[in-house]
C-alpha positions as CSV (number, residue, x, y, z in Angstrom):
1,X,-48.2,-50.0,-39.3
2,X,-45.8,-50.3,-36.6
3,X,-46.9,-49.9,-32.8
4,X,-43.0,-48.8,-31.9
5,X,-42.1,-45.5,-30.1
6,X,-42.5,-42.4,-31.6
7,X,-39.7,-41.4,-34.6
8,X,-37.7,-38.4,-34.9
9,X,-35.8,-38.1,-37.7
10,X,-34.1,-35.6,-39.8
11,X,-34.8,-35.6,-43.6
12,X,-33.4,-34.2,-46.2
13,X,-33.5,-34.0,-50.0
14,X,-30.5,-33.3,-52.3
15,X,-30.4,-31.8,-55.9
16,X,-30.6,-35.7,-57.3
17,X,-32.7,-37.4,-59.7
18,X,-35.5,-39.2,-57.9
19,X,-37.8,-37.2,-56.3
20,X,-40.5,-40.5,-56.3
21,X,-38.3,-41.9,-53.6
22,X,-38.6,-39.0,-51.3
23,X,-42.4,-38.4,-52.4
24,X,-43.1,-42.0,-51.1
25,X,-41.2,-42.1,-48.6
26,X,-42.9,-38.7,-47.2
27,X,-46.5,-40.4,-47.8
28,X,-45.6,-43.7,-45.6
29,X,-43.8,-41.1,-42.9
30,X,-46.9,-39.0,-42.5
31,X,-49.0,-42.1,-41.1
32,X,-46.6,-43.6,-38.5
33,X,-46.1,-41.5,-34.9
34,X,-43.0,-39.4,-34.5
35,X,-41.8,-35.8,-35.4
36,X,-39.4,-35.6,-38.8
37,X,-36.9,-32.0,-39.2
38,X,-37.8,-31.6,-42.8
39,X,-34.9,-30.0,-45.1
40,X,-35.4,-29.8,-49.1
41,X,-32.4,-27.6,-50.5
42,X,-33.4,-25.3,-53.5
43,X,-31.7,-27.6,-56.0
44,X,-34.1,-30.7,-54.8
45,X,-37.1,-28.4,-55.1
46,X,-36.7,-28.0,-59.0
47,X,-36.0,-31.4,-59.3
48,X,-39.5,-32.6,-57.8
49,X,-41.1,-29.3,-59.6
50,X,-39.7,-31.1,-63.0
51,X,-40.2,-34.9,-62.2
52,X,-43.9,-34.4,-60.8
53,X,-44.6,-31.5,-63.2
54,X,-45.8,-29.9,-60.2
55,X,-46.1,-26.8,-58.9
56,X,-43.7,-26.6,-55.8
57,X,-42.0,-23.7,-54.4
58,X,-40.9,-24.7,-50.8
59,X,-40.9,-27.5,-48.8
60,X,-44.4,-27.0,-47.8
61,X,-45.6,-27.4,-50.9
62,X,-43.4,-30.8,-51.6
63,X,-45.9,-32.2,-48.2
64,X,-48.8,-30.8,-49.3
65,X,-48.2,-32.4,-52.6
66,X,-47.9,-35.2,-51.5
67,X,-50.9,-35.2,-48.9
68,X,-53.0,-34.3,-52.1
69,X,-52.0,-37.0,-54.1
70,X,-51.9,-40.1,-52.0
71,X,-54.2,-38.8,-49.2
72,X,-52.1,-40.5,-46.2
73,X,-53.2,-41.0,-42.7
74,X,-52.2,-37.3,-41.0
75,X,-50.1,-38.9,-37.8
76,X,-46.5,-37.7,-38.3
77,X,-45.2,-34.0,-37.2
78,X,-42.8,-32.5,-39.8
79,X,-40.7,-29.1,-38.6
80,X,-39.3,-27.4,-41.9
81,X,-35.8,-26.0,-41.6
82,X,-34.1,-23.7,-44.1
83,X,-31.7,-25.1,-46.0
84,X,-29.4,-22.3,-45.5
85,X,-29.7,-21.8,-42.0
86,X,-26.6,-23.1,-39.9
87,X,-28.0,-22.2,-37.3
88,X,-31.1,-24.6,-36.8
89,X,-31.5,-26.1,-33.9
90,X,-31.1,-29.5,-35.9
91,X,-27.2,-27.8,-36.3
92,X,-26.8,-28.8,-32.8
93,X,-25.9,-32.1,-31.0
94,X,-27.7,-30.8,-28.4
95,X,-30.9,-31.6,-30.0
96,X,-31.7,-35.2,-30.2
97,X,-33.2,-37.3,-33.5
98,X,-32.8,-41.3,-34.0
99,X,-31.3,-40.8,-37.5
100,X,-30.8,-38.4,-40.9
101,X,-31.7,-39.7,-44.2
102,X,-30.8,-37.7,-47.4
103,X,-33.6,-38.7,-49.9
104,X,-32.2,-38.9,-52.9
105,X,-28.5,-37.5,-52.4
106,X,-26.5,-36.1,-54.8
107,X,-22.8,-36.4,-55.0
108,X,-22.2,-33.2,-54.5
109,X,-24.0,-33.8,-50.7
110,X,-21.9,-36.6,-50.6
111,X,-18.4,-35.1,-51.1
112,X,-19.4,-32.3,-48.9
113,X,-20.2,-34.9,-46.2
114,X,-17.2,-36.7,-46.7
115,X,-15.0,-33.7,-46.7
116,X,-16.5,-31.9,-43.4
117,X,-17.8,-29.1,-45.3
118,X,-20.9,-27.8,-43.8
119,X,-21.8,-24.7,-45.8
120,X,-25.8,-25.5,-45.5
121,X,-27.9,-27.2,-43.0
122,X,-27.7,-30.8,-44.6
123,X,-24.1,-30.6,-44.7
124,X,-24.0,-29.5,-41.0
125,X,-26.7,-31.5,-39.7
126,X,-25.1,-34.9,-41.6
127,X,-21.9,-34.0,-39.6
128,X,-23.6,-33.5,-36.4
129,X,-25.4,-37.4,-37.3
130,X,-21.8,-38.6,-38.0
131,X,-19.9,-37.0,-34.8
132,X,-22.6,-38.3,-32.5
133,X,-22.7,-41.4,-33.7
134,X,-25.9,-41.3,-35.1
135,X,-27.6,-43.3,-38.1
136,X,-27.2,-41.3,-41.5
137,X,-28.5,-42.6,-44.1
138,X,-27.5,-41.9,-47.7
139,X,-29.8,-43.0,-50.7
140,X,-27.6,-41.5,-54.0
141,X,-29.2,-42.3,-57.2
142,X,-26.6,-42.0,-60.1
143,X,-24.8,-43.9,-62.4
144,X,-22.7,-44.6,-63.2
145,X,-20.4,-44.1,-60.4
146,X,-16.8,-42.2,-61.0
147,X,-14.2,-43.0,-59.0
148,X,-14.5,-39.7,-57.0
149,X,-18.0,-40.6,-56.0
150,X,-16.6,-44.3,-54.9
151,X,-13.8,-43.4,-52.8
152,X,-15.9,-40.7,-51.1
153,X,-19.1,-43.2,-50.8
154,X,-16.1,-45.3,-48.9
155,X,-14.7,-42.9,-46.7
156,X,-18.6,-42.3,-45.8
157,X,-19.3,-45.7,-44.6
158,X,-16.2,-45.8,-43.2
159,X,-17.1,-42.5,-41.0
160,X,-20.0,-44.8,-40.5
161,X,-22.7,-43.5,-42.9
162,X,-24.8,-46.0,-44.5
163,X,-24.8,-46.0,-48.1
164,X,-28.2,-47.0,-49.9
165,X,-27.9,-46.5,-53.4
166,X,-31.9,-46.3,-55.0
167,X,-31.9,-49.5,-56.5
168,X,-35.4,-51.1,-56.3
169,X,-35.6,-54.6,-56.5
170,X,-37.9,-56.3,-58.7
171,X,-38.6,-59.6,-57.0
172,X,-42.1,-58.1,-55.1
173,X,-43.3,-57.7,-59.0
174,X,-43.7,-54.1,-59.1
175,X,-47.0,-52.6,-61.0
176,X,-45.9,-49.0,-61.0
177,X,-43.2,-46.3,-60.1
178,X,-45.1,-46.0,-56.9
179,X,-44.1,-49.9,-55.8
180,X,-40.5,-49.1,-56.4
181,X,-40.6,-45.7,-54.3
182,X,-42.1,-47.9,-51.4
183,X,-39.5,-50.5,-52.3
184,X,-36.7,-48.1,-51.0
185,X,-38.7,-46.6,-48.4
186,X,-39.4,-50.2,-46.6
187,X,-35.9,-50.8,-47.2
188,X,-35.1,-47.3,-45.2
189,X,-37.3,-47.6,-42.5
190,X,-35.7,-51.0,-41.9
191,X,-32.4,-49.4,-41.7
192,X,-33.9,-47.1,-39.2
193,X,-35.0,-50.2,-37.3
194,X,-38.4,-49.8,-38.0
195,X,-40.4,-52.8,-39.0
196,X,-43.1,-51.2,-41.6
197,X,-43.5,-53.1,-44.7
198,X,-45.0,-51.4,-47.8
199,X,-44.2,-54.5,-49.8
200,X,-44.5,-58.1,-49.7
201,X,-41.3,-59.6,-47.7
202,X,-39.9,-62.5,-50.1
203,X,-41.2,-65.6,-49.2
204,X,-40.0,-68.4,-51.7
């Protein structure tokens, strides 16, 4: 792993489709240095409860599954925020954090984003990323795409969000659903500017 400064990050997880993404994306977070503000909405924990068959309640539980099932080096510090508290300190500009990723995001999230509605704390915290000029990342798994989701998607990257639909590539010759969970997760961290590879780089 990467010998960089210390992350701090916001994360977040929408009511998408998806939860592998976010599950291996957490594993690979827990062994690298840094401090991640931790923010599953209740909509996000039912969809992990059904994909995983798991029994998860809060976002404690989401990290301690995942501890339990992949075993990860303990390194990273993770702060859990309530989803419907406003007034977090991660509500604040105030408070300083590299980026926000919302892993996966649902385009509900999205048009709430777009719109400047800030109703829970990933909606306010995303608009606190955007007004400072910070990196938000958004990783929206569905399909196919309206023209609603589109034009907002648009007006986000235009805001300057980065849009990262979960599309795994296949070119590193995944063997399971793990592989394409670390796909997006590499490709994340990357955006994030960190260099940690959980595949194979293509080389042809």
């Amino acid at each position: 792993m990467s010998e960089e400064k210390p992350l701090r990050l916001v994360l977040a997880m929408a009511g998408a489709s998806g939860s592998i993404y976010a599950a291996r994306f957490l594993k690979a977070l827990m062994e690298i240095p840094g401090e991640t503000w931790f923010v599953p909405s209740p909509a996000s924990i039912r969809v992990f409860k059904e994909e995983y068959e798991a029994n998860v309640q809060t976002g404690e539980d989401v990290l301690e599954f995942v501890r339990k099932k992949w075993n990860p080096k303990q390194v990273h510090k993770f702060h859990l925020r309530k989803f419907e508290d406003i007034g977090a300190d991660i509500a604040s500009g105030s408070n300083i954090w590299e980026g926000m990723v919302v892993l996966p995001c649902s385009m509900k999230t999205v048009a709430a984003i777009r719109t400047g509605i800030t109703e829970n704390l990933i909606e306010r915290a995303a608009d606190v990323t955007l007004k400072e000029r910070r990196k938000l990342i958004l990783v929206p798994r569905e399909t196919p795409y309206n023209r609603i989701h589109l034009e907002n998607m648009l007006a986000l990257h235009d805001a300057g969000a980065i849009i990262a639909p979960a599309s795994p590539g296949f070119y590193q010759m995944p063997q399971s659903l793990e592989d394409l969970g670390d796909f997006m997760a590499t490709r994340i961290f990357r955006l994030l500017g960190r260099e940690i590879d959980l595949y194979p780089r293509w080389n042809p």
